[in-house]
VOPAGU-2260 file (C-alpha; in pm, 1 decimal, decimal comma):
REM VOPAGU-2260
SITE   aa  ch    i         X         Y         Z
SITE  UNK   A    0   -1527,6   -1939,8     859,2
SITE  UNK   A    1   -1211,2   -1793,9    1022,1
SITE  UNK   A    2    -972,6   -1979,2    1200,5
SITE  UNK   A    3    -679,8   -1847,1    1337,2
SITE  UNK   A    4    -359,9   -2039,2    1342,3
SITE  UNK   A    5     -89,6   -1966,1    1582,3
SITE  UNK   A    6     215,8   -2120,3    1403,1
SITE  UNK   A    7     363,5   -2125,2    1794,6
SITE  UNK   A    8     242,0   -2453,2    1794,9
SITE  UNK   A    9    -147,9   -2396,3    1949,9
SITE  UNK   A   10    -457,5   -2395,9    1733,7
SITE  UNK   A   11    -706,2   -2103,2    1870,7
SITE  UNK   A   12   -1054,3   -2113,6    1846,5
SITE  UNK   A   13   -1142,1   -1842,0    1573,5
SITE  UNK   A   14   -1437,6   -1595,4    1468,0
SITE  UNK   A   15   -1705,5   -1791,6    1291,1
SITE  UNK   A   16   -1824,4   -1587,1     966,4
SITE  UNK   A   17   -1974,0   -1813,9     768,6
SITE  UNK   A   18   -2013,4   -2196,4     822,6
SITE  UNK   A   19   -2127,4   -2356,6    1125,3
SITE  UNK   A   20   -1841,9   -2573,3    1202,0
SITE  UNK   A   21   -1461,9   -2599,4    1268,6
SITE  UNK   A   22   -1217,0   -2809,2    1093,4
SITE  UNK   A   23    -902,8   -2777,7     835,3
SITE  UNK   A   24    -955,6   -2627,3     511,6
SITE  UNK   A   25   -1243,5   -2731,3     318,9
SITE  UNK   A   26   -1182,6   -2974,7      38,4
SITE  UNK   A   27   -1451,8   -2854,8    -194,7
SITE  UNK   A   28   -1516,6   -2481,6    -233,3
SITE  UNK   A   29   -1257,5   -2177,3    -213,0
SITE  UNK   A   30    -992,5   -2132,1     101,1
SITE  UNK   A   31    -833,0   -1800,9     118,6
SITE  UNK   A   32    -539,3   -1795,5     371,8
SITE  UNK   A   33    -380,0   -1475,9     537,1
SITE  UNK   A   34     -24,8   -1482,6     631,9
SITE  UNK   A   35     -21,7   -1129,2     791,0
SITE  UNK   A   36     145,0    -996,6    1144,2
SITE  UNK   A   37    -120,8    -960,0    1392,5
SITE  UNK   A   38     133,0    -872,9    1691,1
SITE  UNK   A   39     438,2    -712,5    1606,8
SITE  UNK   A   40     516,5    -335,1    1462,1
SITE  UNK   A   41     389,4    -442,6    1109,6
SITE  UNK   A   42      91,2    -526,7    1284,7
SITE  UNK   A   43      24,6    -133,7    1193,8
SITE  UNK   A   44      47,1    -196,7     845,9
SITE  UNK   A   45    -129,1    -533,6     814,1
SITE  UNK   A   46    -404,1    -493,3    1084,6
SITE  UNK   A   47    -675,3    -298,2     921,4
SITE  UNK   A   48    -579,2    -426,6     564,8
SITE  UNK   A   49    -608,9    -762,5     714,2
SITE  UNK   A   50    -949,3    -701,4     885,1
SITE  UNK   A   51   -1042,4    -529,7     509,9
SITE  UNK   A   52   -1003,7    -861,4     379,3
SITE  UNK   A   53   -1212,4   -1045,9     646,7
SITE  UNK   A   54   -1496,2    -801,7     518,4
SITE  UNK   A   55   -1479,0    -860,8     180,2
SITE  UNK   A   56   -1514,1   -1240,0     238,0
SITE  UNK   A   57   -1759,6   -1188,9     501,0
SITE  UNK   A   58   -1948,0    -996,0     184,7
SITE  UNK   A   59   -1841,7   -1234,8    -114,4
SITE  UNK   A   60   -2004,6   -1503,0     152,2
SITE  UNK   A   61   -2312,0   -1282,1     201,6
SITE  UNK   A   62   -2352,4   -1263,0    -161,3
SITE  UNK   A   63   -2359,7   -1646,0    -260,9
SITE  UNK   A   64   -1980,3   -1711,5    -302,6
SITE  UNK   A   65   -1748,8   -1790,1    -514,7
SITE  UNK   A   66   -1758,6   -2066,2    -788,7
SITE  UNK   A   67   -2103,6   -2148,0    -608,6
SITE  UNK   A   68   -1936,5   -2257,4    -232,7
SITE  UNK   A   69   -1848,3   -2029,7      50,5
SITE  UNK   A   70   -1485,6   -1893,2      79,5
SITE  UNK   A   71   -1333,4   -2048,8     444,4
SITE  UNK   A   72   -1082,8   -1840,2     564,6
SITE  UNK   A   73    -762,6   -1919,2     746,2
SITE  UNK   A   74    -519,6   -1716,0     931,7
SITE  UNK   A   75    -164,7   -1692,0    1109,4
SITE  UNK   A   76      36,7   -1473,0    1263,5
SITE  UNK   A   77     391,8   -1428,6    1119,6
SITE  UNK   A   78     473,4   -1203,9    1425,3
SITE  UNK   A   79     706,7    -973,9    1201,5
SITE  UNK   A   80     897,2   -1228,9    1180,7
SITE  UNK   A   81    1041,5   -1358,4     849,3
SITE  UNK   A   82    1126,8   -1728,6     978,2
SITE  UNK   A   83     800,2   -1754,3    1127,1
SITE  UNK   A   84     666,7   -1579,3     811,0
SITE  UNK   A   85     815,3   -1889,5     609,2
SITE  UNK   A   86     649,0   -2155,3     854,6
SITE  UNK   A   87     299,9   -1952,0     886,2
SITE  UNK   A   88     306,0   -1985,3     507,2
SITE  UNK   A   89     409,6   -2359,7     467,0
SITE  UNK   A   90     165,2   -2426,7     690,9
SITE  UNK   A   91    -164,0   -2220,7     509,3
SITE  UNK   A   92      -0,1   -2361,8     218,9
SITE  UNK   A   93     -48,6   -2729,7     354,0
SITE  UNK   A   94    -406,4   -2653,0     470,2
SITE  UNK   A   95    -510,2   -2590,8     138,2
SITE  UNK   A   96    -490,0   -2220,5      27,3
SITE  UNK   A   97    -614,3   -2132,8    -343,0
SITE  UNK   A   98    -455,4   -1786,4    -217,8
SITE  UNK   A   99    -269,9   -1658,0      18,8
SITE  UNK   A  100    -232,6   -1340,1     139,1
SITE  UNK   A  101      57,2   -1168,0     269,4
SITE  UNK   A  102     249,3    -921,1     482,7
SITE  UNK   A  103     217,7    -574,2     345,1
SITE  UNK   A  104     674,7    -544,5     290,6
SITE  UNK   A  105     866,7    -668,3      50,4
SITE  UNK   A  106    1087,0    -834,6     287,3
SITE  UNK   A  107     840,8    -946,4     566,2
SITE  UNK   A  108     584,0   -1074,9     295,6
SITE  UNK   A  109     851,4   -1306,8     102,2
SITE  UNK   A  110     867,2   -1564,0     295,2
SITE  UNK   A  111     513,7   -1661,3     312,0
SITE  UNK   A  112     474,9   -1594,3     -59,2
SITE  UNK   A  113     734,8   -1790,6    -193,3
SITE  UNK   A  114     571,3   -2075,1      16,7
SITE  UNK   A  115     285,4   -1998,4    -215,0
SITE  UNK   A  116     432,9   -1954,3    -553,1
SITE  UNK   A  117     682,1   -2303,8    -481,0
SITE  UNK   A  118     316,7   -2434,8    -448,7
SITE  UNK   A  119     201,5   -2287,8    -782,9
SITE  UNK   A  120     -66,0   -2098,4    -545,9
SITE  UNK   A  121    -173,0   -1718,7    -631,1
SITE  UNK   A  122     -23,9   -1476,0    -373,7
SITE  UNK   A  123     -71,7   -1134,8    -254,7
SITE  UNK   A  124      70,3    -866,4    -106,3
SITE  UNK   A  125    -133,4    -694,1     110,0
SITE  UNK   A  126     -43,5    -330,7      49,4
SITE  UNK   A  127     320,1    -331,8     -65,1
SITE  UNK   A  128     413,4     -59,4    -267,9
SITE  UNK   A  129     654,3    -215,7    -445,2
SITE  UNK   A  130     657,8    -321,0    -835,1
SITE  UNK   A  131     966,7    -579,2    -811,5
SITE  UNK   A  132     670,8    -876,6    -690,4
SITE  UNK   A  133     694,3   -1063,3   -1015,9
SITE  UNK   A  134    1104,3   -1074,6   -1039,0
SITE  UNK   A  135    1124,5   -1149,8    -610,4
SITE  UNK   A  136     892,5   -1419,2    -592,1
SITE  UNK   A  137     753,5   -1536,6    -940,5
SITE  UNK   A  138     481,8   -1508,4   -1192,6
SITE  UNK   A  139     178,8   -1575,4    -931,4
SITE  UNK   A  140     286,6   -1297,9    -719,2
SITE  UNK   A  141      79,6    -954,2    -709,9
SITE  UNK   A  142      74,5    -638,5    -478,5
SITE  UNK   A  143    -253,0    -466,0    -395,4
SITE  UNK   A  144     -98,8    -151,7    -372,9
SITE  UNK   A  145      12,2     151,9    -648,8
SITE  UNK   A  146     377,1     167,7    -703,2
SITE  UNK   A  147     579,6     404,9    -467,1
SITE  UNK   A  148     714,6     605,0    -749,2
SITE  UNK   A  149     365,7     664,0    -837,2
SITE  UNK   A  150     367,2     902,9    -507,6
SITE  UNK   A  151     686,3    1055,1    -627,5
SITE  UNK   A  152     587,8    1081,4   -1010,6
SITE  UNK   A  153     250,2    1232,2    -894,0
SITE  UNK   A  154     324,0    1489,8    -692,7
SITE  UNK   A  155     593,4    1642,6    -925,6
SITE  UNK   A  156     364,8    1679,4   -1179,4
SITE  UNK   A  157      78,8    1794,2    -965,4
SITE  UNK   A  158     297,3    2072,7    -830,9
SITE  UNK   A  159     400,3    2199,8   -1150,5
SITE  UNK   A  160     124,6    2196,2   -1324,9
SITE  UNK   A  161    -162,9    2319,8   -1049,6
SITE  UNK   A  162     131,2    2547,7    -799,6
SITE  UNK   A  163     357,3    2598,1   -1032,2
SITE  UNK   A  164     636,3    2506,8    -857,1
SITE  UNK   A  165     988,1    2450,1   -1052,3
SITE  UNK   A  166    1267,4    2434,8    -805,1
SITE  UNK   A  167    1280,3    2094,8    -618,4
SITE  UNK   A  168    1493,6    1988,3    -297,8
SITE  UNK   A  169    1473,7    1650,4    -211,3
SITE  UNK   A  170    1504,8    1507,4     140,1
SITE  UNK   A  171    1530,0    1083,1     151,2
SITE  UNK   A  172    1478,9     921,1     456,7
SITE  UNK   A  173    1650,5     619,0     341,5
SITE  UNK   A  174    1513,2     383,4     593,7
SITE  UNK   A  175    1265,3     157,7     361,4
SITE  UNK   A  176    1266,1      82,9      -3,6
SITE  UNK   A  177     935,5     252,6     -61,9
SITE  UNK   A  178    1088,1     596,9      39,5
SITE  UNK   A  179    1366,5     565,5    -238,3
SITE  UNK   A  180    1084,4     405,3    -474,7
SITE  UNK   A  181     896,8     734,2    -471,5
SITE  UNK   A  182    1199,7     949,7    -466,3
SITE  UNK   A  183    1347,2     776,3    -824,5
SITE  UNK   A  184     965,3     869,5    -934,8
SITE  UNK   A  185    1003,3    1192,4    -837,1
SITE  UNK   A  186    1327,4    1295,9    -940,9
SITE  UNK   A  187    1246,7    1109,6   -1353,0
SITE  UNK   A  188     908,3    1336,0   -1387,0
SITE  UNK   A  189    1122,3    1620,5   -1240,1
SITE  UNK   A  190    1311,5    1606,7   -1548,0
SITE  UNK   A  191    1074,2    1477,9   -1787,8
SITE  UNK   A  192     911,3    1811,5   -1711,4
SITE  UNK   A  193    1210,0    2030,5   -1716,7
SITE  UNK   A  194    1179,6    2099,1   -1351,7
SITE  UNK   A  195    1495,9    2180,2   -1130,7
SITE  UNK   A  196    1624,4    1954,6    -855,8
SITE  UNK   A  197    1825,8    2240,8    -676,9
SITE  UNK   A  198    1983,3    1972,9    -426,7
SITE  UNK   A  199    1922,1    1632,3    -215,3
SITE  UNK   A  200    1992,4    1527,6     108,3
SITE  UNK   A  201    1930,0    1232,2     312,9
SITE  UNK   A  202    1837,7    1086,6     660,2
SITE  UNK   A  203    1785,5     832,6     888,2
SITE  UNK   A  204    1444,1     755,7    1036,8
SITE  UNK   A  205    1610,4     675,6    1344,4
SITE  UNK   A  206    1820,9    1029,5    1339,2
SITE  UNK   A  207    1684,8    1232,4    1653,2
SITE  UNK   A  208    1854,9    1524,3    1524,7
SITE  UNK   A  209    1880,2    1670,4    1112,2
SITE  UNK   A  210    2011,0    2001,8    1206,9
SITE  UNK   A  211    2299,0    1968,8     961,1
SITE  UNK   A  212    2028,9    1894,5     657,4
SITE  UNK   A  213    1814,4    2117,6     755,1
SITE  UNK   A  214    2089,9    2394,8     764,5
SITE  UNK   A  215    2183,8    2300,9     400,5
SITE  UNK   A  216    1810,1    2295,0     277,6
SITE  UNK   A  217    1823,4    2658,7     456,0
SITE  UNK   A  218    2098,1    2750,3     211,9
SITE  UNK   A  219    1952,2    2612,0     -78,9
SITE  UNK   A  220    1618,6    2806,3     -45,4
SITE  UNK   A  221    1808,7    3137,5      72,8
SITE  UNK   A  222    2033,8    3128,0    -275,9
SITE  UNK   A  223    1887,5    2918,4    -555,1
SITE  UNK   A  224    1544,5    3028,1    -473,7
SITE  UNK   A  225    1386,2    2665,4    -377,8
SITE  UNK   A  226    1028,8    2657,9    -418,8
SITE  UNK   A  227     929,4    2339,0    -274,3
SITE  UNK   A  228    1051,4    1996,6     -79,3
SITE  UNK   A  229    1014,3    1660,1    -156,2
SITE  UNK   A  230    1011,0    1466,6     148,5
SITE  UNK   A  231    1027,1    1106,3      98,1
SITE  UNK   A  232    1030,1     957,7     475,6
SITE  UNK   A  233     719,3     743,0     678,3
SITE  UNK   A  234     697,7     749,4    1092,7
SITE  UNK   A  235     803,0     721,6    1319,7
SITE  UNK   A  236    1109,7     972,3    1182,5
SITE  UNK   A  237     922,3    1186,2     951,6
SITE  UNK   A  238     720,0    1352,2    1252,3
SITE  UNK   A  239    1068,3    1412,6    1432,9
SITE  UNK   A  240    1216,1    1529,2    1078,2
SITE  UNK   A  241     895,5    1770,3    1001,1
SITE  UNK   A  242     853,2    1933,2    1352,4
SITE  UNK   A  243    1239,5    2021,2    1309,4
SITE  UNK   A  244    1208,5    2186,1     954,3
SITE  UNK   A  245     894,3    2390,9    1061,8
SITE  UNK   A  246    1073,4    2475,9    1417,1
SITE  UNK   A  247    1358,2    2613,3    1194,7
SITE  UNK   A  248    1146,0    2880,9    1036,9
SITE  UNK   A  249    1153,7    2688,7     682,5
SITE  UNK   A  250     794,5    2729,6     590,5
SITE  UNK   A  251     755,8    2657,1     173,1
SITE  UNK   A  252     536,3    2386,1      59,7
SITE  UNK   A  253     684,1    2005,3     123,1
SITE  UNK   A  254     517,7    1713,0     -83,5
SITE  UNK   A  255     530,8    1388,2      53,9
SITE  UNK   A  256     416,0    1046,1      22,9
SITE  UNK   A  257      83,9     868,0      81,1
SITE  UNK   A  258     264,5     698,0     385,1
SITE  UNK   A  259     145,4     968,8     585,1
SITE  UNK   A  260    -186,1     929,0     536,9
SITE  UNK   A  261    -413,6     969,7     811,1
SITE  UNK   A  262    -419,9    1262,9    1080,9
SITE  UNK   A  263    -269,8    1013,1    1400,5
SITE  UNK   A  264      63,1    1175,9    1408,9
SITE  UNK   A  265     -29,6    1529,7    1388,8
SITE  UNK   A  266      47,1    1576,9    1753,0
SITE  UNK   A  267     417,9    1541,6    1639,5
SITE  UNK   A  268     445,4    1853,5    1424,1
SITE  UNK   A  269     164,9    2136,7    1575,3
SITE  UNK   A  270      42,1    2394,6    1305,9
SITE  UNK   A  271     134,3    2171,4     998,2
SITE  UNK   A  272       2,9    2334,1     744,7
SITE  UNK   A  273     153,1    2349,0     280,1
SITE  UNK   A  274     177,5    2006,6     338,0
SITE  UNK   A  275      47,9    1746,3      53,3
SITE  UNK   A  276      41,8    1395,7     -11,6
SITE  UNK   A  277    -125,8    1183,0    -245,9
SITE  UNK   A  278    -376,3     910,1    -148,9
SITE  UNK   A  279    -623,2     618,7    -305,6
SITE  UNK   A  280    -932,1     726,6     -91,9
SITE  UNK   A  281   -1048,0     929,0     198,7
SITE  UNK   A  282   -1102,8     771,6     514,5
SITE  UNK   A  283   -1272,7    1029,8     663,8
SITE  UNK   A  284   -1639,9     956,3     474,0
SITE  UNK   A  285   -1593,5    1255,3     256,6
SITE  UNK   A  286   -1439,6    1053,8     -65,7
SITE  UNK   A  287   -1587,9    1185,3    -341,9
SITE  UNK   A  288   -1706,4     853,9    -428,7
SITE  UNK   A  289   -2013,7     715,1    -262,0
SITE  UNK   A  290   -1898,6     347,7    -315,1
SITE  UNK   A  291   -1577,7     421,8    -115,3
SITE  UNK   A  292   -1812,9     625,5     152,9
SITE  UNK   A  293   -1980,5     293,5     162,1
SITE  UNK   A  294   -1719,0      59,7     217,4
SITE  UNK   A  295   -1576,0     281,1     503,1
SITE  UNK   A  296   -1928,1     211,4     656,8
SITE  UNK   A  297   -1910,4    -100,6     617,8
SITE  UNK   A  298   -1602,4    -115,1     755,0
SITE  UNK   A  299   -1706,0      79,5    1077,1
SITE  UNK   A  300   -2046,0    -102,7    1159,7
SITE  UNK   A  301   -1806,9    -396,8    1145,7
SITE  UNK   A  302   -1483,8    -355,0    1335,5
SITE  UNK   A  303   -1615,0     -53,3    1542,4
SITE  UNK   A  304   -1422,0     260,5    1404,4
SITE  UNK   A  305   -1300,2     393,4    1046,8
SITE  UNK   A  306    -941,7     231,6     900,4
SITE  UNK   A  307    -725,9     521,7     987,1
SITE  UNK   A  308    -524,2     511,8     714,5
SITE  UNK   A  309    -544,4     413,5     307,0
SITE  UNK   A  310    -358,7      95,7     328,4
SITE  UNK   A  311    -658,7     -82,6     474,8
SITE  UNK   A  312    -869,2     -33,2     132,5
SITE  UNK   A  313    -642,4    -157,9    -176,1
SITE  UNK   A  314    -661,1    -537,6    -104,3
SITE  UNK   A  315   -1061,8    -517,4    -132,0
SITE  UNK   A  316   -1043,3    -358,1    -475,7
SITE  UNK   A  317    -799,7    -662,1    -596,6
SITE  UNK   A  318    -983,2    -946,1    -417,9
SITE  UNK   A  319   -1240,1    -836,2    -655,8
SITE  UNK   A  320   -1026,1    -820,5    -936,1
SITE  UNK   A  321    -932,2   -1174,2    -838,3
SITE  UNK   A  322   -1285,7   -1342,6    -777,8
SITE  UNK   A  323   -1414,2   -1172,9   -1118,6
SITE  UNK   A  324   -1110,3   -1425,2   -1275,0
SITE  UNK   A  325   -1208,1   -1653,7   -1082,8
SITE  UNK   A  326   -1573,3   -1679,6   -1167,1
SITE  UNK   A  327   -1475,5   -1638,0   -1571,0
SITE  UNK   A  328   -1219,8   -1933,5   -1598,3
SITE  UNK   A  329   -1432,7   -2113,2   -1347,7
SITE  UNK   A  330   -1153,5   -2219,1   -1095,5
SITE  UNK   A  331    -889,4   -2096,3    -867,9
SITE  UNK   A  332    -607,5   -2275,8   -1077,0
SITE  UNK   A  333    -339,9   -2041,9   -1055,2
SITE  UNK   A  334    -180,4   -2050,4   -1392,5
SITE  UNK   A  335    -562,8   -1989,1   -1549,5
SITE  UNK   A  336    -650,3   -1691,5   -1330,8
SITE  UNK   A  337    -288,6   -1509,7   -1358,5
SITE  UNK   A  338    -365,9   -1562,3   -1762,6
SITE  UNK   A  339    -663,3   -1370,7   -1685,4
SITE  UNK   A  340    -568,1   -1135,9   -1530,4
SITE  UNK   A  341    -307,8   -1025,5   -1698,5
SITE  UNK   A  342    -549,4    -923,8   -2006,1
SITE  UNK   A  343    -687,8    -685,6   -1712,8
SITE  UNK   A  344    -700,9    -309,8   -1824,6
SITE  UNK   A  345    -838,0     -48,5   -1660,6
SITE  UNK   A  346   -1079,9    -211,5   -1518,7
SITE  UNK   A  347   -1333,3     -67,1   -1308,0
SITE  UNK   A  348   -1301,3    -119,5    -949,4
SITE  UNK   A  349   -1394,7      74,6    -590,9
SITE  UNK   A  350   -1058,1     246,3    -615,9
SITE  UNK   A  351   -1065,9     326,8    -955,0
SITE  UNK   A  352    -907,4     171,5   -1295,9
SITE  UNK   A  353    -700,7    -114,7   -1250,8
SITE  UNK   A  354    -421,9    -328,4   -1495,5
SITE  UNK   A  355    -201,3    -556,7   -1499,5
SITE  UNK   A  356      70,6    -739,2   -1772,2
SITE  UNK   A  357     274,3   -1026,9   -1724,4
SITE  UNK   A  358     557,9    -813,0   -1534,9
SITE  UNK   A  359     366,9    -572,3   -1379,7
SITE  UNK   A  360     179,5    -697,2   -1083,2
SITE  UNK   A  361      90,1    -363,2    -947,7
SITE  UNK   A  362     -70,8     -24,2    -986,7
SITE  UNK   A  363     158,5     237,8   -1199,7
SITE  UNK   A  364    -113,9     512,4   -1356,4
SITE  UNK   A  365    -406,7     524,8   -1155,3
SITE  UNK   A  366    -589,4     879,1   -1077,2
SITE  UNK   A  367    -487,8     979,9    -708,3
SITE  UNK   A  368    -630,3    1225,4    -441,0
SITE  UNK   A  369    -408,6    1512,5    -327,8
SITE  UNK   A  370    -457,6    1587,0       5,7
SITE  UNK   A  371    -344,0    1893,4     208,8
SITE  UNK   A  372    -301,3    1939,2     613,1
SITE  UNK   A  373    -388,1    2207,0     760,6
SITE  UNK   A  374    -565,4    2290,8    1109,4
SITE  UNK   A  375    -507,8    1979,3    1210,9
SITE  UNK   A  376    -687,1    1774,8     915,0
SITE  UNK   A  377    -625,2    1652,2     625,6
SITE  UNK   A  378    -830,3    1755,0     329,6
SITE  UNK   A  379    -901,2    1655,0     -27,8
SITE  UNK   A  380    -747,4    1946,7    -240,0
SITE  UNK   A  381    -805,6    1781,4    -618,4
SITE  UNK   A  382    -727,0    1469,9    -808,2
SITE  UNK   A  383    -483,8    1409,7   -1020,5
SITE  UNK   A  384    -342,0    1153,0   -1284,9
SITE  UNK   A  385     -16,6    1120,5   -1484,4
SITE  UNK   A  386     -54,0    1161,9   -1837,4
SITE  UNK   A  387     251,9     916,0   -1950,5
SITE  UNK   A  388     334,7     602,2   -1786,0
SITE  UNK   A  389     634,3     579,4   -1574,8
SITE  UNK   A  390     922,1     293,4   -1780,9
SITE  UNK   A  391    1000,3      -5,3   -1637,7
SITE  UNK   A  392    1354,0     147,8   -1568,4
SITE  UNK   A  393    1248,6     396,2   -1286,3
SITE  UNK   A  394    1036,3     152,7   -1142,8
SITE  UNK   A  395    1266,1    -159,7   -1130,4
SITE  UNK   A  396    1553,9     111,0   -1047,2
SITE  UNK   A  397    1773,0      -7,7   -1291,8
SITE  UNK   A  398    2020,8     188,7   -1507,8
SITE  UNK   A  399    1918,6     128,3   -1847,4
């Protein structure tokens, strides 16, 4: 059963999935509660994740279960809002969550989590891409996602090695975290590879106008030869940023992050074409995997349409992750299935390998698709995986 929970102060009727009856959270049996924002601008991020994770309980259900009882699942909105985030969790929290999912950032997801993990409760992030989970909020905490510098680290060794590309300028949109995540990655396999970074520059997504940075990236590929850029950014301002450095006659390959997956914003920049990113799965039915073509139906016949971008699909592969825990040390305690699942590596899932150790709670060196736009799609162009993994330096961003 769903119920959703508007943390306003009403109780709304919700979608029955799969017991007959309403109530609070079931004393006996499995509850998993979703702290996610289903009205607000991260209601873009968390949306079709969220409605991922309705399916794979609506499945798990289907199926017989977990630990022998159906999984009852409870919802609330956190509106984008971190205060409300903190009460939305509190409240799952006091209905009787053995996990709770939340918001897909860092910063929106805290609040709800640490609700969780003050609870001893497993939590996790729905698609954050960041690896700093386990310091932020504590050992219970996990992310669904692959690390942002794997975006970075991947593409600069994809480039090298399959377009041979040596000479680097990087352009940050320093907006979110996850843009400078993949940016560190890029810039350490850079030099791990003895590739040039010829310069840098930065933005703001909010900047209508990067004339000046686009006039220095001009100069750059006019006099040290620059082969490629590496465009760390996410919309609304890469579109803006993009239509700009095409419209300025600067037309050499740019690599950029799995943010912009998905073909919604192509009316932004007309004629995009050398343009690559790396992403988990295709949404498009064409994945070269038949379980992830399967899951996309699944996810169609259900909700009505395809997810339109890759962030709806990692929290399926780790609720499975989780349940198989589950089922071996026979409860939902938290402290037995993080013991678990921390032995975890590379395990098989729908998206491929997965591990975990005590301090890493997400996805570091797992194979990716690299996917090119042009003609107005986006296309599978090879996979790739990075041969060394990336140290806990670059993806804590510390010094030493």
């Amino acid at each position: 059963m769903t119920k959703f929970r508007d943390c306003g102060g009403a109780l709304a009727l919700a979608t029955l999935l799969a017991t007959p009856h309403a109530g609070l959270a079931q004393d006996n049996g499995v509850t998993v509660g979703m702290a996610l924002a289903y009205s607000g601008w991260m209601q873009a991020y968390d949306g079709e994740a969220g409605n991922m994770a309705e399916l794979w309980v609506e499945q798990k259900n289907a199926a017989g279960g977990l630990l022998g009882e159906q999984i009852e699942l409870i919802r609330g909105d956190t509106k984008t809002d971190r205060v409300v985030g903190a009460k939305v969790g509190e409240d799952l929290v006091s209905q009787g969550s053995d996990l709770l999912v939340v918001s897909c950032d860092l910063d929106y997801g805290s609040p709800a989590a640490l609700a969780a993990a003050s609870a001893e409760i497993v939590n996790v992030f729905i698609c954050a891409a960041e690896p700093r989970v386990v310091p932020a909020i504590g050992p219970y905490s996990f992310t669904s996602n692959t690390a942002g510098q794997l975006d970075g680290v991947t593409m600069a060794a994809w480039g090298s090695k399959e377009k041979s590309f040596s000479k680097g300028y990087v352009l940050l949109d320093e907006t979110i975290e996850y843009n400078k995540a993949a940016c560190a990655g890029y810039d350490w396999q850079m030099a791990q590879q003895g590739s040039e970074i010829v310069g840098r520059d930065s933005f703001k997504g909010v900047d209508p106008v990067i004339s000046s940075q686009i006039t220095r990236l001009a100069e750059a590929i006019r006099n040290d030869a620059v082969d490629h850029v590496m465009f760390c950014s996410t919309m609304p301002g890469a579109g803006s940023a993009l239509r700009q450095i095409r419209a300025a006659g600067i037309d050499i390959p740019i690599l950029s992050l799995a943010t912009l997956d998905g073909t919604y914003w192509l009316d932004s920049v007309p004629g995009l074409k050398d343009f690559y990113i790396p992403v988990q799965a295709m949404t498009t039915g064409d994945d070269p995997r038949a379980e992830i073509n399967q899951l996309t139906a699944a996810y169609e016949s259900r909700f009505g349409q395809r997810p339109s971008t890759i962030w709806a699909y990692p929290i399926y592969a780790w609720l499975d992750l989780w349940a198989q825990a589950v089922e071996k040390v026979g409860t939902t305690d938290a402290e037995a299935v993080v013991a678990e699942m921390n032995t975890y590596a590379e395990v098989p899932t729908v998206l491929g390998p997965r591990s975990f150790s005590p301090m890493i709670h997400i996805q570091t060196n797992v194979p990716l698709l690299i996917t090119e736009f042009r003609d107005g799609k986006q296309s599978m162009v090879g996979e790739w995986r990075i041969d060394q993994p990336i140290p806990d330096n670059v993806l804590f961003r510390t010094k030493n």
